[in-house]
Short mmCIF file of the C-alpha atoms (twelve columns), coordinates in Angstrom:
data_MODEL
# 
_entry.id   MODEL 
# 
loop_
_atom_site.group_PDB 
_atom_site.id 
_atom_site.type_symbol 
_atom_site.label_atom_id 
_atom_site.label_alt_id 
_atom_site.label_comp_id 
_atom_site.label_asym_id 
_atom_site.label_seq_id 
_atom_site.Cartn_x 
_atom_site.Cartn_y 
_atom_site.Cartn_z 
_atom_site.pdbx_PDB_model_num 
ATOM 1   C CA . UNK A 1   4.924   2.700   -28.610 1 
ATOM 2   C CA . UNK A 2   4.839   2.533   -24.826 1 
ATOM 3   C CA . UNK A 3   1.067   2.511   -25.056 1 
ATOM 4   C CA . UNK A 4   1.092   -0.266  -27.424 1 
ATOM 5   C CA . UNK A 5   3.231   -2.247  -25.486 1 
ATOM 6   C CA . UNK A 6   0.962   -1.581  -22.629 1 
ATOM 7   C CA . UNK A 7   -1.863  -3.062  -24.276 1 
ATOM 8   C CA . UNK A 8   -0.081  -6.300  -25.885 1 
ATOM 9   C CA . UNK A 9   0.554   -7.419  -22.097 1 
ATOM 10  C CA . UNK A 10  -2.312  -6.956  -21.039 1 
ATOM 11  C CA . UNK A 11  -3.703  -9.034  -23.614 1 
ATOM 12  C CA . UNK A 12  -1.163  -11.444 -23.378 1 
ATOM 13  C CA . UNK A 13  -1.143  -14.718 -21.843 1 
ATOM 14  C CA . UNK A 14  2.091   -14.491 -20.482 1 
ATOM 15  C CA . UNK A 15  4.478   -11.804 -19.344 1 
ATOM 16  C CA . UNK A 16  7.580   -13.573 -20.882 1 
ATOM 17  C CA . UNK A 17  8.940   -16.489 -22.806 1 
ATOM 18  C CA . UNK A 18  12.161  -18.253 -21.846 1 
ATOM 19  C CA . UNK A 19  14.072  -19.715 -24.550 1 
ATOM 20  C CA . UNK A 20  17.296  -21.741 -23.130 1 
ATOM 21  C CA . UNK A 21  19.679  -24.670 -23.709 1 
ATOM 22  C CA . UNK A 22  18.683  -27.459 -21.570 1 
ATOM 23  C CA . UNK A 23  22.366  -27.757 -20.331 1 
ATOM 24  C CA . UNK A 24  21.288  -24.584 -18.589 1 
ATOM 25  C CA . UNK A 25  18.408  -26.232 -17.351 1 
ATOM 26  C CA . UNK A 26  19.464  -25.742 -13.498 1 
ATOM 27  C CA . UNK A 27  19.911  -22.071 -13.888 1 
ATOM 28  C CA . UNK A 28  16.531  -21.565 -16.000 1 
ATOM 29  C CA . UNK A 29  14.606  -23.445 -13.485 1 
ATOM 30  C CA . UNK A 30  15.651  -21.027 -10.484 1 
ATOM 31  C CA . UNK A 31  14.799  -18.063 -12.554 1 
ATOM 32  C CA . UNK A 32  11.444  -19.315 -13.902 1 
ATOM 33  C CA . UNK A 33  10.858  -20.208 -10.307 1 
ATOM 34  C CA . UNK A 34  12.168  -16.702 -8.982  1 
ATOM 35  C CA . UNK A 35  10.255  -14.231 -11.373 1 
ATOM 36  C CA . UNK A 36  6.583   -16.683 -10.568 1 
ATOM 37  C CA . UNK A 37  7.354   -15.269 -7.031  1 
ATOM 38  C CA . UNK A 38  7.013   -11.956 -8.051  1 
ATOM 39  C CA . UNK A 39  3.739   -12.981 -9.682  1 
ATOM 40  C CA . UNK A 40  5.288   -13.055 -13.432 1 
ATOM 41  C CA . UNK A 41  3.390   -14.938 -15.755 1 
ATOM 42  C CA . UNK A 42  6.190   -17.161 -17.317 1 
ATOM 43  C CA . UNK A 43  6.394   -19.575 -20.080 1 
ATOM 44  C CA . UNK A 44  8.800   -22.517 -19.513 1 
ATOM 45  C CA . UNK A 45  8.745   -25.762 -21.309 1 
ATOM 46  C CA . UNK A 46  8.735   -28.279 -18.404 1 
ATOM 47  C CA . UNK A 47  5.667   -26.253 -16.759 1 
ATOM 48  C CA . UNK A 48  3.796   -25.725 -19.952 1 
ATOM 49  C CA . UNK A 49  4.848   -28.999 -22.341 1 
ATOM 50  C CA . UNK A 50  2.742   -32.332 -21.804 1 
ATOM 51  C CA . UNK A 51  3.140   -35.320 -23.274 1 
ATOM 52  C CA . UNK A 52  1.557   -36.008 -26.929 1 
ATOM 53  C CA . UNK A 53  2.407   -31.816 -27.447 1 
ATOM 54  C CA . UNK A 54  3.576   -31.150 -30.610 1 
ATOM 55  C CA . UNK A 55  6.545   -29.061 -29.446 1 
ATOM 56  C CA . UNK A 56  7.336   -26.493 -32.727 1 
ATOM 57  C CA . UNK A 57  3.424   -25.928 -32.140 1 
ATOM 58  C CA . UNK A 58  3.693   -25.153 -28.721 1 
ATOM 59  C CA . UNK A 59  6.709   -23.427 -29.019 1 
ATOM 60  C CA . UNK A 60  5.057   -21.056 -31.631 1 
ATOM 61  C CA . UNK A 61  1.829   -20.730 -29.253 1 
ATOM 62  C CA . UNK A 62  3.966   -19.821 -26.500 1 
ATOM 63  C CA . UNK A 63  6.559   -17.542 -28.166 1 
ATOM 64  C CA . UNK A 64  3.165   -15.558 -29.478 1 
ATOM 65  C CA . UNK A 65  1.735   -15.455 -26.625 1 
ATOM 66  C CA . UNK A 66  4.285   -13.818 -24.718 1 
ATOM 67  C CA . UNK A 67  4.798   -9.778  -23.986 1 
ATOM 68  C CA . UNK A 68  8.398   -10.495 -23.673 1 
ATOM 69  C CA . UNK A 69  10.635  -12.917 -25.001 1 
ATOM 70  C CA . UNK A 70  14.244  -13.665 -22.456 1 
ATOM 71  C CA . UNK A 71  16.906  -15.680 -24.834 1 
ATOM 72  C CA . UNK A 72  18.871  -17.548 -21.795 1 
ATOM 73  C CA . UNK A 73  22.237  -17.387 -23.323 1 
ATOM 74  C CA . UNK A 74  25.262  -19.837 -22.712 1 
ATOM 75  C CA . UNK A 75  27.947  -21.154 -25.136 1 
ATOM 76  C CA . UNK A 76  25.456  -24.639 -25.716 1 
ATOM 77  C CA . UNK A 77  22.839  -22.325 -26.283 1 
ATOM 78  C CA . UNK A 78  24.219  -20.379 -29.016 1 
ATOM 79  C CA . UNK A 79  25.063  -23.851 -30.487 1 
ATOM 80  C CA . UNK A 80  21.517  -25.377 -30.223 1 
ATOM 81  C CA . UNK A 81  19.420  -25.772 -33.214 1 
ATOM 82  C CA . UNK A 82  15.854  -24.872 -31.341 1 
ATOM 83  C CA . UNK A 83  17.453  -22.076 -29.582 1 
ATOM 84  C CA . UNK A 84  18.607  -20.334 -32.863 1 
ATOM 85  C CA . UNK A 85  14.950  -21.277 -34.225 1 
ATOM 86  C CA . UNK A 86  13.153  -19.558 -30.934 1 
ATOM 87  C CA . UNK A 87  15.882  -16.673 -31.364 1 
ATOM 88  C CA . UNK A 88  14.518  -15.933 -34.675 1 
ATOM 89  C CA . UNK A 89  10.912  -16.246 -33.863 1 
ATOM 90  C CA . UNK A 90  11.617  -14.322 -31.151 1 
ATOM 91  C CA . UNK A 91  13.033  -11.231 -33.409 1 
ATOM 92  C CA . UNK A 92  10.809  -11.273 -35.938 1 
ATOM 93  C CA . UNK A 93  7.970   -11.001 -34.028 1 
ATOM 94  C CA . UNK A 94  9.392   -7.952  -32.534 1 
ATOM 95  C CA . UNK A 95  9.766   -6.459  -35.629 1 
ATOM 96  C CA . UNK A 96  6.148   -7.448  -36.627 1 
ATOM 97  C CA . UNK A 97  3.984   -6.838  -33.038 1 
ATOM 98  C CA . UNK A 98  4.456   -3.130  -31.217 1 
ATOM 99  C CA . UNK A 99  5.058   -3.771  -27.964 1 
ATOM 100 C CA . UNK A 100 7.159   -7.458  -27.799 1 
ATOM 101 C CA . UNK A 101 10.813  -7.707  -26.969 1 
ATOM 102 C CA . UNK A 102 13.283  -9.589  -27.351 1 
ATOM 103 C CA . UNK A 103 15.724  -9.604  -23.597 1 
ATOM 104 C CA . UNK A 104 19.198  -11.347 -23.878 1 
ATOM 105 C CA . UNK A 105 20.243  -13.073 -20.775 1 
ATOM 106 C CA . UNK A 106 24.145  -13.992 -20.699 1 
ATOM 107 C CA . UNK A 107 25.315  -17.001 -18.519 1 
ATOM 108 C CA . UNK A 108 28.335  -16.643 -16.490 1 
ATOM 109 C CA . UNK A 109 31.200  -17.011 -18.931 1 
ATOM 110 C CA . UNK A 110 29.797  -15.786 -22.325 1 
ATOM 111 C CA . UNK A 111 30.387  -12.386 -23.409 1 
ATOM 112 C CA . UNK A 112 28.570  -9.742  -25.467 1 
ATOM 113 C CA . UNK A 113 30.954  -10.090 -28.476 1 
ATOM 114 C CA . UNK A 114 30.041  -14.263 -28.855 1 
ATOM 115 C CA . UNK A 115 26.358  -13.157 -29.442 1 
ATOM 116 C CA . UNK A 116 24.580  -12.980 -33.164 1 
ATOM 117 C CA . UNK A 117 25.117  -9.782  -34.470 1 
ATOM 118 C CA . UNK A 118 21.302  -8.452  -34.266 1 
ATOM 119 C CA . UNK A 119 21.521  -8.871  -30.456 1 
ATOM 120 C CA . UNK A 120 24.823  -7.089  -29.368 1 
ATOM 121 C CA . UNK A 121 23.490  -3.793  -29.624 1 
ATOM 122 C CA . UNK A 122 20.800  -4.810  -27.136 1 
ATOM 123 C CA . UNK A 123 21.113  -4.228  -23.721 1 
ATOM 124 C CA . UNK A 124 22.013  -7.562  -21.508 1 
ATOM 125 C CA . UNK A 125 21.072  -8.862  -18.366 1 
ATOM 126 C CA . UNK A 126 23.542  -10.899 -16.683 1 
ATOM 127 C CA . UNK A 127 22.669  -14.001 -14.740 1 
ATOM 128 C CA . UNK A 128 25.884  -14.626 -13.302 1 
ATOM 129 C CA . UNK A 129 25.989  -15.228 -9.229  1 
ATOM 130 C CA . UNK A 130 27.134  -11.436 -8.664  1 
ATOM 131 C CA . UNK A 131 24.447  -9.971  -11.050 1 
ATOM 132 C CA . UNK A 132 21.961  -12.684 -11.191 1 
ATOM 133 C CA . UNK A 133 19.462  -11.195 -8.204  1 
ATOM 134 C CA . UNK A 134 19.762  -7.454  -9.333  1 
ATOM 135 C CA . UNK A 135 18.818  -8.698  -13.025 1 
ATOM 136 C CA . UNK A 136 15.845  -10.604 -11.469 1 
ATOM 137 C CA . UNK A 137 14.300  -7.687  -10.029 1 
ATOM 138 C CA . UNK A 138 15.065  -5.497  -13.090 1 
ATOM 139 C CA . UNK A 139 13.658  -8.339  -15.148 1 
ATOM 140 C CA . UNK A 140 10.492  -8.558  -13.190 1 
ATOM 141 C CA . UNK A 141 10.586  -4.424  -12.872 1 
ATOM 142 C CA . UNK A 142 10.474  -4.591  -17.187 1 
ATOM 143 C CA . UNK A 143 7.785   -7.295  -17.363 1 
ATOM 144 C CA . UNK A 144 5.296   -5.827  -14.478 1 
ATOM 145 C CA . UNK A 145 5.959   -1.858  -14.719 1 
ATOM 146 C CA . UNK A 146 2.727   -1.579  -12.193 1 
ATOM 147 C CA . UNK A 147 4.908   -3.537  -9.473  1 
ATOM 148 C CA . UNK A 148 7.780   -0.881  -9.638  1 
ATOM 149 C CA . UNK A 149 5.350   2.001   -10.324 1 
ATOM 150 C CA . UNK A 150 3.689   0.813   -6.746  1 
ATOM 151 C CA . UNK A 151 6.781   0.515   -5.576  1 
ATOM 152 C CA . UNK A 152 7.961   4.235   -6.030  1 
ATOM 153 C CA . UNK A 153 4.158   4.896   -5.081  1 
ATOM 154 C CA . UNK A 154 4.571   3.702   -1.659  1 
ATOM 155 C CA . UNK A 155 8.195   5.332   -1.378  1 
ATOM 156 C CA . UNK A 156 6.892   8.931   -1.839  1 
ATOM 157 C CA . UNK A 157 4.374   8.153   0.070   1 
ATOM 158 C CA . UNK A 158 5.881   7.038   2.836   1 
ATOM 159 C CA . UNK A 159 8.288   10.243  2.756   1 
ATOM 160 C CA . UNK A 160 6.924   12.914  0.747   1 
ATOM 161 C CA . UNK A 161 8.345   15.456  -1.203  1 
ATOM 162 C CA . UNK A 162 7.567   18.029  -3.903  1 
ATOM 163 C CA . UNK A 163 4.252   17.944  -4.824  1 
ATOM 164 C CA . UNK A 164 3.489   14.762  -2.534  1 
ATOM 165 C CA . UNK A 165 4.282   17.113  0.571   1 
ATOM 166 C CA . UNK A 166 0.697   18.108  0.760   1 
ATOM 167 C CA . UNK A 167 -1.839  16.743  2.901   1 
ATOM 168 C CA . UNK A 168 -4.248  17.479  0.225   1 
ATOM 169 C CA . UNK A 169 -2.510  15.080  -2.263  1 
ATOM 170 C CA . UNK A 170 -1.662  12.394  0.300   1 
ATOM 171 C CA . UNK A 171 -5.473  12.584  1.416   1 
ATOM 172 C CA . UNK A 172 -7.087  10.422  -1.415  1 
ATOM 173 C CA . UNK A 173 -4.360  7.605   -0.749  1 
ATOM 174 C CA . UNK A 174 -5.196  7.911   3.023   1 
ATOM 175 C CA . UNK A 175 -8.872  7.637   2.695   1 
ATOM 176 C CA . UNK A 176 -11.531 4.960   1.374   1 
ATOM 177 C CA . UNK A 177 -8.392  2.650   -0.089  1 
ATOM 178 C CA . UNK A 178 -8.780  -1.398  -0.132  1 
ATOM 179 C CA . UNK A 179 -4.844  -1.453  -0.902  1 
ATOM 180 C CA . UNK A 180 -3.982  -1.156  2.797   1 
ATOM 181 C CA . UNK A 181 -0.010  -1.255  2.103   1 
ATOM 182 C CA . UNK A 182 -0.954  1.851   0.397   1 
ATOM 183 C CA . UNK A 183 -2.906  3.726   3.355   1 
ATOM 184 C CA . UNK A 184 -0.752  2.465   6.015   1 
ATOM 185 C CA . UNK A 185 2.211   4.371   3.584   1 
ATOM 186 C CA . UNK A 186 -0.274  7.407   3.225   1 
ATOM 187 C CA . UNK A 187 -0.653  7.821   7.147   1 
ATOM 188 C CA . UNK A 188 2.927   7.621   7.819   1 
ATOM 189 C CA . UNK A 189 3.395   10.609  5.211   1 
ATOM 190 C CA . UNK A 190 1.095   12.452  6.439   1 
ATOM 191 C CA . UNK A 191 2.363   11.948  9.997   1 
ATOM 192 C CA . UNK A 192 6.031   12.984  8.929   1 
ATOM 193 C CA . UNK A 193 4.419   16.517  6.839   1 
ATOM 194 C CA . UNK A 194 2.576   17.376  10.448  1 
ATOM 195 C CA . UNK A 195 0.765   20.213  10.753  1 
ATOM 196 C CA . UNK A 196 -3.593  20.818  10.757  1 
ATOM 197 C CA . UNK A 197 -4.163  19.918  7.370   1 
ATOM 198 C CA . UNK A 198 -2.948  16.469  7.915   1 
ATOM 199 C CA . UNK A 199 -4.084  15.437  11.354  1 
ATOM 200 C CA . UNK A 200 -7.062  16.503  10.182  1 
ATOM 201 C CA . UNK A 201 -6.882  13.920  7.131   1 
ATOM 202 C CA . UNK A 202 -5.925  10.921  9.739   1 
ATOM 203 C CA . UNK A 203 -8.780  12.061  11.670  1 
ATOM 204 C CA . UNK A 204 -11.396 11.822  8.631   1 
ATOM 205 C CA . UNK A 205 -9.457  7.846   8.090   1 
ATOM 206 C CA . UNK A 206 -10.008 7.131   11.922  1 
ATOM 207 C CA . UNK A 207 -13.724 8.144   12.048  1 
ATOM 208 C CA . UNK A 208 -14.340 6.012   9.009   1 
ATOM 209 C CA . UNK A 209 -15.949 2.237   10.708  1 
ATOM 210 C CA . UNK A 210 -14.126 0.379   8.119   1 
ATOM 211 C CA . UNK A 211 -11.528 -1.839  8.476   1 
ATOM 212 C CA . UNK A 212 -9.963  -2.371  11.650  1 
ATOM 213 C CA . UNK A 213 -6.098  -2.106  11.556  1 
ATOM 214 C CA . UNK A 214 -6.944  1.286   9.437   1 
ATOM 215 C CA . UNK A 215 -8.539  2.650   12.430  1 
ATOM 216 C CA . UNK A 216 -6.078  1.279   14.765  1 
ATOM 217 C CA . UNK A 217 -3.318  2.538   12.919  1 
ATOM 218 C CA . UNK A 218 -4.726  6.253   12.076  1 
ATOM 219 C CA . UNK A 219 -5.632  6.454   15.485  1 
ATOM 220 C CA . UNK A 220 -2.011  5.595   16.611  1 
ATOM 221 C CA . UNK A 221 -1.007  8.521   14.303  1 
ATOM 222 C CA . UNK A 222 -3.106  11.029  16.148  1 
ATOM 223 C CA . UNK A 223 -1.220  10.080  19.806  1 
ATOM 224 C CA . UNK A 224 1.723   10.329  17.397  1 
ATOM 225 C CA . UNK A 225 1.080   13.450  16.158  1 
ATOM 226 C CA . UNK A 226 -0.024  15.022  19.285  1 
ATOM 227 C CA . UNK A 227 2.612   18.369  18.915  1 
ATOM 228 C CA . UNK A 228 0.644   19.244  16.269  1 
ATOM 229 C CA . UNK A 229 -3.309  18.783  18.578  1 
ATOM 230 C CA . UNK A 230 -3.031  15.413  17.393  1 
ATOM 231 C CA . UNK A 231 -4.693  14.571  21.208  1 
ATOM 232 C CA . UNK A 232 -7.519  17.330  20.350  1 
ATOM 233 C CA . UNK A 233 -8.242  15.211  17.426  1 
ATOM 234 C CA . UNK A 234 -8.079  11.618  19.198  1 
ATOM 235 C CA . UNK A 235 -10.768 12.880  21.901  1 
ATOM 236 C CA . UNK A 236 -13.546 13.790  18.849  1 
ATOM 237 C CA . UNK A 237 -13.341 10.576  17.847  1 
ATOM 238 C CA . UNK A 238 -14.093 9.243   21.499  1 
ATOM 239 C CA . UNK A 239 -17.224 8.419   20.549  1 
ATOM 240 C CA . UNK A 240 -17.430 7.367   16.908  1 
ATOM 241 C CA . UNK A 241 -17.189 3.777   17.464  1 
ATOM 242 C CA . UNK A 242 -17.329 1.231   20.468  1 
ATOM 243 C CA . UNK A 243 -15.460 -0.967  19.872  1 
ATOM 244 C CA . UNK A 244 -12.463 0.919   20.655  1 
ATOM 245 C CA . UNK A 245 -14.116 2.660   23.739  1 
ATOM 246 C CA . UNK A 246 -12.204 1.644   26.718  1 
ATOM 247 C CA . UNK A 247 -9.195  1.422   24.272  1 
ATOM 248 C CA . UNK A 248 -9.789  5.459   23.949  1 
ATOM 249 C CA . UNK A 249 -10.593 6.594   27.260  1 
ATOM 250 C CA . UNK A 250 -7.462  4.389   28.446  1 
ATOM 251 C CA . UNK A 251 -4.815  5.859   25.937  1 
ATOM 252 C CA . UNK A 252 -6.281  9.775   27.213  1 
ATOM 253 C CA . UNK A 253 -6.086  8.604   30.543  1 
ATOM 254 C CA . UNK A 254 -2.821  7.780   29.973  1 
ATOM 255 C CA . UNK A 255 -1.705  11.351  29.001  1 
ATOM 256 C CA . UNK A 256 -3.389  13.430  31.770  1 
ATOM 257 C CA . UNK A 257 -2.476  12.419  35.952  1 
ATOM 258 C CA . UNK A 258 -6.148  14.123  37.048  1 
ATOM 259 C CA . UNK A 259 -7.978  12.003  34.448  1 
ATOM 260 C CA . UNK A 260 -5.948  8.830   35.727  1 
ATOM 261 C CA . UNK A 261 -6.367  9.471   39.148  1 
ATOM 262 C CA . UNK A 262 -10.164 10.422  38.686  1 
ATOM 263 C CA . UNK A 263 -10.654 6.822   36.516  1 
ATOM 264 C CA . UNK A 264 -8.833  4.972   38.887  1 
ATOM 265 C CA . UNK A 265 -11.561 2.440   39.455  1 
ATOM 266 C CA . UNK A 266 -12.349 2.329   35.910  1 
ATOM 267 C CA . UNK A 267 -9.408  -0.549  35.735  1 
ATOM 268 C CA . UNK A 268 -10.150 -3.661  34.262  1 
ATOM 269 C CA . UNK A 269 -14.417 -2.388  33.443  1 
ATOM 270 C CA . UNK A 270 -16.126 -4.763  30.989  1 
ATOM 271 C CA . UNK A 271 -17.730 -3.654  27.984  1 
ATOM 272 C CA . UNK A 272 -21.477 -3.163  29.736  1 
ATOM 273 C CA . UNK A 273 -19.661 -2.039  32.605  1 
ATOM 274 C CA . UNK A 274 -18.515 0.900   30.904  1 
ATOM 275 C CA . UNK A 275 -21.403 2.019   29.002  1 
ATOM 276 C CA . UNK A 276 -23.271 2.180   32.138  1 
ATOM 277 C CA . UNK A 277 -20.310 4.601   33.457  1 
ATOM 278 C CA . UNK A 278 -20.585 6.391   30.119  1 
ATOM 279 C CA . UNK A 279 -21.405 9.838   31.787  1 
ATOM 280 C CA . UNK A 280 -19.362 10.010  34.096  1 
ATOM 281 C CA . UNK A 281 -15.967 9.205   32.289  1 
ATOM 282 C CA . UNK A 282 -17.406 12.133  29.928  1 
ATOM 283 C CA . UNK A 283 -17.874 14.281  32.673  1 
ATOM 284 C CA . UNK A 284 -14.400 13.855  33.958  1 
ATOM 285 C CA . UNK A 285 -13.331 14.522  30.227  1 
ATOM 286 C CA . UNK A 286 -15.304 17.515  30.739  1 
ATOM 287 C CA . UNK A 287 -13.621 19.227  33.398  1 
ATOM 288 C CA . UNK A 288 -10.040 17.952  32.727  1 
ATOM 289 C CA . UNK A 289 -7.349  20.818  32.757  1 
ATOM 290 C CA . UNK A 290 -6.463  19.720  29.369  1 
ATOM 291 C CA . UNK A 291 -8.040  21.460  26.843  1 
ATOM 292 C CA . UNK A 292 -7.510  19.208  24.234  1 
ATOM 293 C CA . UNK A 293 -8.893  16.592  26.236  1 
ATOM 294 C CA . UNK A 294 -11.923 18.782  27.385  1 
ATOM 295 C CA . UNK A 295 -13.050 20.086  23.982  1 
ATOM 296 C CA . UNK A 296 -12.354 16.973  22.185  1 
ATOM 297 C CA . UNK A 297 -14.249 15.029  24.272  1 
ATOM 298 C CA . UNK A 298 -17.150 17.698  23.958  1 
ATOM 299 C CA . UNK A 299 -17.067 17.802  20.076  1 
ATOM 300 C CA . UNK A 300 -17.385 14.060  20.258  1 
ATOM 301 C CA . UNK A 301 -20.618 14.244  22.065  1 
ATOM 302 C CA . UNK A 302 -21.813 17.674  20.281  1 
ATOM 303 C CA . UNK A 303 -20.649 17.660  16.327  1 
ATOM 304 C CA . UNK A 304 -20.606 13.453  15.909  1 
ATOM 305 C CA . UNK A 305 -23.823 11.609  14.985  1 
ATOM 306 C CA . UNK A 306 -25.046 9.914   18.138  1 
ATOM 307 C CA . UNK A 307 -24.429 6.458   18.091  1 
ATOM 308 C CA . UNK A 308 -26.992 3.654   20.273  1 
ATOM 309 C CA . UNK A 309 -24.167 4.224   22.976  1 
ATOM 310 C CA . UNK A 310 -23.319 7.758   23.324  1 
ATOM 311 C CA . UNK A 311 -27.442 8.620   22.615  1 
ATOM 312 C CA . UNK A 312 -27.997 7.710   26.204  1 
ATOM 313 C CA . UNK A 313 -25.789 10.251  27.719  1 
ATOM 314 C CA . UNK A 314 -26.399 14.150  27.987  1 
ATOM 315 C CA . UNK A 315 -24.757 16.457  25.251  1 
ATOM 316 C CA . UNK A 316 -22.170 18.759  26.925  1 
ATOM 317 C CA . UNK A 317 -23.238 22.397  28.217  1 
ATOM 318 C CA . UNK A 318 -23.559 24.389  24.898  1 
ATOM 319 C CA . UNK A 319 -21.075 27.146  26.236  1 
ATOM 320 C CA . UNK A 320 -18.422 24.439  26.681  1 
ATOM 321 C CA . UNK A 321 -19.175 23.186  23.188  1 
ATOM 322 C CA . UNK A 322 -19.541 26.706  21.639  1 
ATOM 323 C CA . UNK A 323 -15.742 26.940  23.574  1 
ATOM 324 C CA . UNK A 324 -14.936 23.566  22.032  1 
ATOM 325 C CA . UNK A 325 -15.747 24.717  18.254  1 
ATOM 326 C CA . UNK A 326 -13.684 28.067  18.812  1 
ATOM 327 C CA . UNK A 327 -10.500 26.150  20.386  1 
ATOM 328 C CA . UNK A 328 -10.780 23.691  17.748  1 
ATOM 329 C CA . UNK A 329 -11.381 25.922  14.578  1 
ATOM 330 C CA . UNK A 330 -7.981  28.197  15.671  1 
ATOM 331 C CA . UNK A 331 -6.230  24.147  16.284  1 
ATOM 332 C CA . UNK A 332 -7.340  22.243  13.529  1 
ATOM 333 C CA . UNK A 333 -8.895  24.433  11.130  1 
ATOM 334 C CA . UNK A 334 -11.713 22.048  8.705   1 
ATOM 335 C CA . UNK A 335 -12.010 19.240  11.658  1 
ATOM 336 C CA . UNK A 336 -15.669 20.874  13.027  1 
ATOM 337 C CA . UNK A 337 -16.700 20.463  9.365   1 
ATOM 338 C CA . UNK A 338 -15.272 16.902  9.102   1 
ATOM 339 C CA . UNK A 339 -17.238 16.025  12.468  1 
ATOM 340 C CA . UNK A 340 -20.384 17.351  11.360  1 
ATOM 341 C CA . UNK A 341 -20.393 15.841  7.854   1 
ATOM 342 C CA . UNK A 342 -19.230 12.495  9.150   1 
ATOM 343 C CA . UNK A 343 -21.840 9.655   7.899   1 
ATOM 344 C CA . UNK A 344 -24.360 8.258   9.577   1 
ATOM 345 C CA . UNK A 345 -23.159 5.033   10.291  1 
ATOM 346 C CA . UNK A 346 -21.903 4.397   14.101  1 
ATOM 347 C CA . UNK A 347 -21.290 1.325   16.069  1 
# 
């Protein structure tokens, strides 16, 4: 049954039908208004009837067309004569079509007991002003399941547990995603599980040269994460892509005084400025009494595709990069392989 129902809206024209007395008119235009904000297709006579419209015709068109049918429900509207007609229309196509539903919707002052018998046993939504917003949103949760299965998505995401605590099952939602709500919640999971496994995942979504804020913001996870070699990680990807160069070598700067003090006159460098200073910011890398900082910056140069940029300057001594590839596979076990399967494409 859920299945059916599944397929009925996605074949319908519109997620819901909303039958009403006009008295309620007010109220019915704030909902209809409401659920389009949460991207619910609704059908409403003043937005869908025109002038010349036969209205039982369009009434039938729209009632059929609908996954869900809402029956606004107020003491007028139990009395009105094309309320009782879209009522039944309503219920018998429920009975008829897998998947359609008839939702009663009580006005402030009516209760269950005034309703027609076939609809008391139904579960009611209440649109009076203490209710009205919390039936909104589980109207709109009924009518769109994918916006509140996103929305419980994002929350485990965002702090995992069970089988979500895994970098390996938080990976695929970190990586290669166009729904960057999504990622952004991926990151911040993985950032709150810690540990190798997932700084190693950030660093795969930082090396990858699409999308800007992505990289900005798994690169801001890696300075975050730096108690678990988070820092180790940031300095491979030193040279992946230049247009966050100086960005880069300022934020390590920032976490070692010798570096600082040795790029003190690096304040303030232009773009062409810098890449003519290339080598020597590496070789202060090089030497710096970080580790992290030393073999990170090595691995960069050694394990990462050259790009136009980083081509021009000298690899690092191969002991310090056979050093680098030890430190790194007892750190971060997995990120040598990520560096040296990383794609081709550099900026």
């Amino acid at each position: 049954m859920h299945e059916a129902g599944a397929a009925l809206r996605r074949r319908t024209k519109y997620d819901l039908f909303i039958s009403y007395n006009t008295e309620d008119r007010p109220l019915v235009r704030e909902l209809a208004e409401d659920l389009h904000r949460f991207g619910v297709r609704v059908w409403w006579d003043a937005w869908e009837m025109k002038p010349g419209d036969f209205i039982r015709d369009r009434i039938n068109d729209g009632i059929t067309s609908a996954g869900y049918f809402l029956a606004v429900l107020s003491p007028s509207a139990l009395r009105s004569n094309w309320v009782k007609y879209e009522l039944t229309s309503g219920m018998l196509l429920e009975i008829e079509r897998a998947g359609v539903r008839v939702v009663p919707a009580l006005v402030a002052g009516l209760s269950v007991g005034s309703l027609p018998v076939d609809l008391r046993a139904k579960k009611c939504l209440l649109l009076d002003p203490d209710n009205y917003r919390a039936s909104v949103e589980e109207l709109v949760d009924l009518v769109k399941p994918e916006r509140r299965q996103r929305a419980e998505l994002l929350n485990r995401l965002r702090d995992p547990k069970d089988v979500f605590r895994s970098a390996a099952v938080l990976r695929p939602y970190a990586l290669h995603q166009h729904d960057q709500t999504v990622e952004k919640a991926a990151l911040e999971g993985l950032r709150k599980i810690g540990g190798p496994e997932a700084v190693v995942v950030v660093t795969e979504r930082a090396l990858n040269t699409w999308g800007v804020s992505a990289i900005e913001r798994a690169l801001k996870t890696l300075m975050r994460m730096r108690a678990d070699s988070g820092l180790l990680a940031f300095c491979t990807t030193l040279l992946r892509d230049s247009r966050y160069l100086i960005e880069k070598i300022n934020t390590i700067a920032e976490t070692s005084p010798e570096v600082s003090e040795a790029l003190a006159d690096f304040d303030g460098v232009t773009d062409w400025e810098i890449a003519e200073r290339l080598g020597k910011v590496l070789n202060v890398f090089y030497t710096s009494p970080n580790p992290e900082i030393r073999y990170g910056t090595a691995l960069s140069r050694a394990l990462l595709p050259p790009t136009r940029l980083a081509g021009k300057v000298d690899p690092p001594p191969e002991d310090l990069t056979a050093e680098a590839v030890k430190f790194a596979d007892q750190a971060l076990p997995n990120l040598t392989a990520v560096l040296r399967n990383c794609d081709r494409y550099g900026m």
